[in-house]
C-alpha positions, 0 to 999 in steps of 0.5 A: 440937292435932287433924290438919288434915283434908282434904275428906271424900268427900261435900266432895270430890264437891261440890269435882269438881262446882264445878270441872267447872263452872268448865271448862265455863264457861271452855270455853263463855266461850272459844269465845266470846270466839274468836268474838266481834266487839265488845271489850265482848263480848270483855271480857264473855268474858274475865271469864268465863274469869277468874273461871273460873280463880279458882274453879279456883285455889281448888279445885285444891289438894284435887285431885291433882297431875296436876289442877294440872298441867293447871291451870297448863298451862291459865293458861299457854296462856290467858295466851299466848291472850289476848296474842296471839289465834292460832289455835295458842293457841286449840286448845292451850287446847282440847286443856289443857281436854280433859286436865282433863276426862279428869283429873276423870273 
């Protein structure tokens, strides 16, 4: 039986690509969803934003601990976010959202 092989680096690079992306669209959906008026428009966001985390999910793993680390901080926040809606919650999701970026770079 042959050894189970991580990504290589051209699949990694590829991986970092899809999950920057899916920050930048959890980011964008979330200053959306903060400042949209309508529940449609809010439901429209937070689909965004989950699907978003979906992405994440399936990528983290590949990444390094400190990267799903901030990932869970990320969903933690976000789960508090979406509860309750408080301005707090909105900048610690910011604040998670900026940790990953600087983790990816």
């Amino acid at each position: 039986m042959g050894k189970a092989v991580g990504p290589t680096g051209d699949d990694k690079a590829l991986y970092k690509q899809e999950f920057d992306k899916s920050v930048t669209i959890f980011e964008e959906s979330l200053d959306g969803y903060h400042k949209a008026d309508g529940v449609g428009k809010k439901a429209e966001f937070k689909k965004a934003m989950d699907e978003s985390l979906h992405v994440m999910d399936q990528l983290g793993p590949i990444f390094s601990k400190e990267i799903q680390s901030q990932k869970a901080a990320l969903e933690k926040d976000y789960s508090d976010y979406t509860a309750g809606g408080s301005e707090e919650s909105f900048q610690k999701l910011h604040k998670d959202i900026d940790s990953l970026k600087h983790e990816l770079e």
